[in-house]
N, C-alpha and C positions, 0 to 999 in steps of 0.2 A: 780820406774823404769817403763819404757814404757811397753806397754800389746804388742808393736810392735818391742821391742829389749830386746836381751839378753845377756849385754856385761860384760863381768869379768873385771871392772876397777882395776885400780891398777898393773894390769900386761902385758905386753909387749906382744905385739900379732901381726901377722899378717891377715893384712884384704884381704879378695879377694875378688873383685868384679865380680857381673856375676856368683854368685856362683850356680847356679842352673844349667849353661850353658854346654855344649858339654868337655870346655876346665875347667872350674870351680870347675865342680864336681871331677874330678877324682885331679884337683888339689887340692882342700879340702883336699879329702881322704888322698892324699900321705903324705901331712903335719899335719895333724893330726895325721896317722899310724908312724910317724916318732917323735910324743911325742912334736908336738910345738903347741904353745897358736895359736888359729886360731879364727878369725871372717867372718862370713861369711854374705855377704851382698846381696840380691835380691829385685827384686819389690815386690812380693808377699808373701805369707807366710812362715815359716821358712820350708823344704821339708822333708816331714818323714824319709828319710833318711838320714837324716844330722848324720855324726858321732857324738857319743857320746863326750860330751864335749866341742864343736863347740859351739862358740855364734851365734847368729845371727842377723842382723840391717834389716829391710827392708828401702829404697833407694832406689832412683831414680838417674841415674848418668846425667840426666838432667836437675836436679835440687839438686845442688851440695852442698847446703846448708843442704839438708837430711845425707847427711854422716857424720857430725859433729861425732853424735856419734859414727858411728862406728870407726871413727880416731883417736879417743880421748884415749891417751895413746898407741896408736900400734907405732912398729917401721918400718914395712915394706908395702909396699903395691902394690897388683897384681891390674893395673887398665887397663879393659878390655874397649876399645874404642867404644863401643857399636856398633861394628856393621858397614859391608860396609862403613868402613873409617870413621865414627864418624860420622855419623850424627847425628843434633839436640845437639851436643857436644859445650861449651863456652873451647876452647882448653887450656885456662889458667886457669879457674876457682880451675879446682881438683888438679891439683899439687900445688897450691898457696895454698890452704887450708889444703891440707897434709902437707906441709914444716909445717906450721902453727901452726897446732896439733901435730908438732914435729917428724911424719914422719922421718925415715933417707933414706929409699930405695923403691926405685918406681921398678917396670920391666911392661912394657907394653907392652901388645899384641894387637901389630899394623897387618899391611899383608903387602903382597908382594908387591900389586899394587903401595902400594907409593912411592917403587922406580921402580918400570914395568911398571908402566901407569901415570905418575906423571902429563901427561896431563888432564888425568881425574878428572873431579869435585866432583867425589864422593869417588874417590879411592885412589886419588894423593895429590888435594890440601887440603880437611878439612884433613885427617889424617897426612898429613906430617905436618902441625899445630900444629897437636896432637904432635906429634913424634916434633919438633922445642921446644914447650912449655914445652913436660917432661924436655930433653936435657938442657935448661934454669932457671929450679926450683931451681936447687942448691941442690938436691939432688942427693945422686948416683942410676943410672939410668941404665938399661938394655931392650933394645929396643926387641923384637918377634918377627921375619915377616915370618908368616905363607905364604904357598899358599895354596890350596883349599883344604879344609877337605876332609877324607874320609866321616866322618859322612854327608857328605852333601847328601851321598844316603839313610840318612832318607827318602828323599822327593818321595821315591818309595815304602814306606811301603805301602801304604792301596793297589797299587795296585800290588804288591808283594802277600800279603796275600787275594785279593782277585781274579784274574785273575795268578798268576803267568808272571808277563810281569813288563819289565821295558821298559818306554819311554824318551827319551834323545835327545835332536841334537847332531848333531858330532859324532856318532857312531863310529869311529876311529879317533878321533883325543884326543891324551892322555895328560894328565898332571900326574906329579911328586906328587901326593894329600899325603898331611898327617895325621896321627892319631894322633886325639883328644891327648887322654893320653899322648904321644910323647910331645905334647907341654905343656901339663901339668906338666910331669916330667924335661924337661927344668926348665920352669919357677920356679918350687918349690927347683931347686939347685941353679938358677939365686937370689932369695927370702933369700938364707940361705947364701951362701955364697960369700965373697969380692970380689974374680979375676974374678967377671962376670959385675962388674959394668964399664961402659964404652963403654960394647958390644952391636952389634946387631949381633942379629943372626938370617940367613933366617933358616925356619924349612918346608925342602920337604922330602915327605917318599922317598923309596929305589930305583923307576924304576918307570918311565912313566907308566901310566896303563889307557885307554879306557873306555869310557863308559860299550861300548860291551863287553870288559873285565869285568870291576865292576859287571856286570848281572849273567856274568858266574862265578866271586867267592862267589855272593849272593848265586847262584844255586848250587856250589858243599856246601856250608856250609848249606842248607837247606837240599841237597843231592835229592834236584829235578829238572827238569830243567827250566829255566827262560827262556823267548821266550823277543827278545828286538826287538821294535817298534821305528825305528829312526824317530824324528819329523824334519820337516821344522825350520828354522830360525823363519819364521813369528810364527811358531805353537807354538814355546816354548817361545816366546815373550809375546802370546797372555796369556799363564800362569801364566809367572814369574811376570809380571805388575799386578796379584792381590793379588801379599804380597810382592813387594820388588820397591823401587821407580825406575819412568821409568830412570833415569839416571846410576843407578845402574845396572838394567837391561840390557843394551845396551853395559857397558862397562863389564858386567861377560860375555856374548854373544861374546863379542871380543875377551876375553881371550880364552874360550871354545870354539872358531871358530881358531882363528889363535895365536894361543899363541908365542909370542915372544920365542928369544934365552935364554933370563934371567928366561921366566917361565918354562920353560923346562929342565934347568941347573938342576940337582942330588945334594943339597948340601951336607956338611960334617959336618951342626953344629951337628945337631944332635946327632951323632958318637961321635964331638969333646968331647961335652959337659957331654954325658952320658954314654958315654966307650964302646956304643953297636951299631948295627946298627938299624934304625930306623923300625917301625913293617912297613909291609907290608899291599895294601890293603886287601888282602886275610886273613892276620890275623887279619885285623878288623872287616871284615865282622864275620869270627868265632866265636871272641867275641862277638857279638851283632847278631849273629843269630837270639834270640827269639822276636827281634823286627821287625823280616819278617816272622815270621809262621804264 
């Protein structure tokens, strides 16, 4: 066996890709705490806190041929679109090679934009690919269209814990943002059980919520106060262009400038799906407090 995979052949397992990711992790956890064969697939090393049990493949979903092994014998699989609508994605490649390895159930978490911005190059046409190619593998299939994570206000830790200030454009202008887990827990009912194959499901938390809001539930769960620094359009441009490609850019700028009627809609999968209402940003920040102290 590889020094770079850990897989229990012979038994039926589901794989998740992205398993180190926001949505990944706590999808792991749920389906391993819930007693099912799990493989867990990432680029880099297996993550010390991988649950006990969990195999794990390092993979590249860009290089689609590295997943052999983790395919081989699993019946399900969580494939995470790598990101701002797949980029660097061959959108046939991975479901053709899962059917392949015998796969029966795909659930892919796609987002929102690709039916919100379907004009968009980065948002709309490679992932609705994606989203066309699952749809067409011949397996049964469950589509995710997140909108914007809460976790996306990781990107205020350093200066969270180091100033107390969050910096944002759009200081009030709010999206519907969801939690991680939330879609975690989705997809690991979507992964187990049959009346979810066919679906897609948008996944938005509970109530539009602001930047300037986001600050202030970071600041009561710290239980100190957060001072926000609203940036220019150009000023948050001039940022986001040194980690995310300028196309992508431009059209997350849009949405968090003028967000359409579809990205602002409250959905119900959430609720439909998991019997609850969806968490709140304010109770994501709580959980993840000590990643701003």
């Amino acid at each position: 066996m590889s020094a770079e995979s850990t897989v229990n052949k012979g038994v039926f397992v589901i794989v998740v890709t992205g398993a180190t990711g926001n949505v990944g992790r706590p999808l792991v956890q749920a389906l391993a705490t819930a007693g099912l064969e799990v493989r867990a697939v990432s680029r880099g090393l297996a993550p010390v806190d991988l649950p006990g049990g969990v195999g794990h493949v390092r993979a590249d979903l860009a290089a689609p041929e590295s997943l052999r092994a983790a395919l081989d014998g699993a019946e399900a699989l969580f494939l995470h679109d790598g990101g701002a609508g797949g980029q660097g994605l061959d959108p046939r490649a991975i479901p053709e090679l899962a059917r392949a390895a015998g796969v029966q159930r795909v659930v892919l978490l796609s987002s929102q934009g690709v039916a919100t911005r379907p004009e968009s190059a980065s948002h709309g046409s490679v992932g609705l690919a994606i989203d066309e190619a699952v749809r067409e593998s011949g397996l049964a299939w469950t589509i995710l269209r997140p909108g914007g994570f809460a976790s996306n206000a990781y990107a205020w830790v350093e200066s969270v814990r180091g100033e107390r200030t969050v910096a944002a454009p759009f200081g009030d202008v709010g999206l519907p943002v969801v939690d991680p887990m939330d879609i975690a827990e989705v997809a690991a009912m979507a992964l187990r059980k049959d009346e979810h194959a066919g679906q897609v499901y948008e996944l938005t938390g509970p109530a539009v919520v602001t930047p300037r809001q986001q600050a202030e539930a970071i600041g009561a769960a710290l239980g100190e106060p957060i001072r926000f620094v609203e940036l220019t359009r150009a000023e948050a441009h001039a940022r986001m262009v040194t980690f995310m490609p300028e196309p992508v850019v431009e059209t997350t700028l849009n949405v968090l400038g003028e967000p359409n009627a579809a990205e602002l809609r409250l959905s119900p999968d959430v609720e439909r799906v998991l019997g609850r209402a969806p968490h709140s940003f304010a109770e994501w920040a709580l959980r993840n407090v000590e990643a701003f102290r």
